[in-house]
N, C-alpha and C positions, 0 to 999 in steps of 0.2 A: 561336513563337520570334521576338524580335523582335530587329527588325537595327540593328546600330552601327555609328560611324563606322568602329570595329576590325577591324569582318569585311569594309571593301572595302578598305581596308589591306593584311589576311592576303592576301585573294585578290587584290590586285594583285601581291603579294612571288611570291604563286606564279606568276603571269603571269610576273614577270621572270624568276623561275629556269626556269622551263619553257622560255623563249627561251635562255637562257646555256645551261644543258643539253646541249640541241637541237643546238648546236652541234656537240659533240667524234660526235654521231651522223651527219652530214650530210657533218660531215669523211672519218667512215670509211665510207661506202656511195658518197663518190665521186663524187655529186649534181649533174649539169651544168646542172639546171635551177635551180638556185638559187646563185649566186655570193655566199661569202662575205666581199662588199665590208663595209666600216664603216659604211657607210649604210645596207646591207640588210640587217646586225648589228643596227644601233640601230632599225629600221622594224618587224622581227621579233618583238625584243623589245618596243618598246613595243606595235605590235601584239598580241600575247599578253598583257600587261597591263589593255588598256579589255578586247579581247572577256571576259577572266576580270572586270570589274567589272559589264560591261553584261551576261552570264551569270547572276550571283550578283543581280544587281538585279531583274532578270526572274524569277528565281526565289521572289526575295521577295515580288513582288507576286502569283505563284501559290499564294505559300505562305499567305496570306491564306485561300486556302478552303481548302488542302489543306496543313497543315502541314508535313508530311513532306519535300514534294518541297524545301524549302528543306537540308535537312540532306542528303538525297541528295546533291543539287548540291555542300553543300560538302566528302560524300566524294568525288565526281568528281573534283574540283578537287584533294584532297589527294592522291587515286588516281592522278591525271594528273602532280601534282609527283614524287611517288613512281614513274611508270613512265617519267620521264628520267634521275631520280636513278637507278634501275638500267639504263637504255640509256646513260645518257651513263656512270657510269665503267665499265659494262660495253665499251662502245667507247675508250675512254681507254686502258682496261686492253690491252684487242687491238693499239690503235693503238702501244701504250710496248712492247710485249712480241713483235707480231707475231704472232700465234696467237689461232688463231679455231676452231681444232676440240680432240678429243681432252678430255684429263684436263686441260689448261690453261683451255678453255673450261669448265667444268664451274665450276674453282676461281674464275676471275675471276665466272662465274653468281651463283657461291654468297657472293662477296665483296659485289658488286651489291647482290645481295638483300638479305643483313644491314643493310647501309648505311639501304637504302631501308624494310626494318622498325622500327627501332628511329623514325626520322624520321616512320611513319605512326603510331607508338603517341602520341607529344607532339602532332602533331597533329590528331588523332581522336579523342585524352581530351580533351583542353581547347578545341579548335575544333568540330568535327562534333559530338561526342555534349555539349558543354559540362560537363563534369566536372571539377569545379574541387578537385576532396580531394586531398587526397596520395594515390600511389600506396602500394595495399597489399599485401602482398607475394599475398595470394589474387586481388586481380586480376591483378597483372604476371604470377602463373603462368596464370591464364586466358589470359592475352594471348598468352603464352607459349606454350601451349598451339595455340591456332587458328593462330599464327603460324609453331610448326613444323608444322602437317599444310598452311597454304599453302605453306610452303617445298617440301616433298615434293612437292608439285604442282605446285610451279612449276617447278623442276631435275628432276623427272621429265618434265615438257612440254616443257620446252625442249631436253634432252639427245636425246629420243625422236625430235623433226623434226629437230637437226643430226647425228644418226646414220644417221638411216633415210630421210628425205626429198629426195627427187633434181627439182631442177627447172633445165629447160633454161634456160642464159643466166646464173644466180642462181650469185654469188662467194661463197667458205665466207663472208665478212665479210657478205653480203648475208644467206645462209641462217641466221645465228647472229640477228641483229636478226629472221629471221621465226619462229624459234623463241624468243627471250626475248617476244617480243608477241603470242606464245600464250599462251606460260606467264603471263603478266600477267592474260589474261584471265581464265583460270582461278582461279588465286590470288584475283584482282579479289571475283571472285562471293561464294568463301569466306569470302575476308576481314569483307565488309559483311555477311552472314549472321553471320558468328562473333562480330564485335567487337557489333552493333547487337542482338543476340537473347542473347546470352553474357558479354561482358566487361564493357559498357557499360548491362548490361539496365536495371539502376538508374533511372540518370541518364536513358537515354534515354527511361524511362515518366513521368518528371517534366517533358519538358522539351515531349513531347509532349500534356500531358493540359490 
């Protein structure tokens, strides 16, 4: 797979959004070791920026023997913008509403998620698996598909630690971020098995070979 100037581009953008993100999360867990001065705003962010280019560049010189691990890399990357995009309006959500447990938490979960699914389909067809067709309606139901059995997995993982999980010191707002970043990893595994072996299977024996 060979890399362009586009792809440290992409994975710079997501550097930046993974920093802005990061934010509305940092806000609500309350975070005394980290001040959210404008300097440490702009340090963060660009910060998260090179590491995703100097990442993705590392990767590509790996990928040279082992093709593969360049397209992993750039599902981490999208897997990582996609698990702010559900932490940050998941906490956004908390933060405007004040509710962090219960059937609120569930709905703003499940808001999260959506957001954050439909964001890893555009970029995991056309970035990660490079799949440049129009979408057809049999793959979107594919997509479709692995997408609701991670969803299940995910709002069942997350709901299951902010119901049943008791840990001394940890605020419902603390214990709802440890049960969405379960469910992410779970989803996570799913998702790259579903979309790379199922949705994407095409493209990605082309792009591999």
């Amino acid at each position: 797979m060979e890399m362009k100037k586009k792809d440290f581009l992409l994975v710079s953008l997501i550097g930046v959004l993974f920093g802005l993100l990061l934010l509305p999360v940092i806000k609500n867990l309350h975070a005394r070791i980290f001040s959210l001065t404008f300097i440490n705003v702009i340090l963060m962010v660009f910060g998260f920026a090179v590491f995703a280019v100097i990442a993705l560049w590392i990767a590509s010189l790996v990928a040279k023997r082992v093709p593969v691990v360049l397209q992993f890399v750039k599902f981490a990357a999208v897997g990582a913008l996609n698990t702010l995009i559900d932490l940050g309006i998941l906490n956004l959500m908390i933060y405007i509403f004040n509710h962090a447990s219960g059937i609120w938490f569930s709905i703003f979960k499940g808001t999260s998620f959506i957001i954050a699914n439909i964001n890893a389909y555009f970029w995991n067809k056309y970035w990660t698996f490079g799949n440049d067709k129009e979408a057809s309606i049999k793959e979107f139901s594919q997509f479709l598909t692995v997408s609701v059995i991670g969803f299940v997995l995910n709002i069942g993982t997350a709901a299951l630690i902010v119901s049943k999980a008791r840990f001394t010191g940890v605020s419902a707002g603390q214990l709802a971020n440890i049960g969405a970043l379960a469910a992410v990893a779970v989803s996570l595994v799913w998702n790259f098995i579903g979309y790379k072996f199922i949705v994407f299977k095409k493209s990605n024996e082309i792009k591999t070979k």
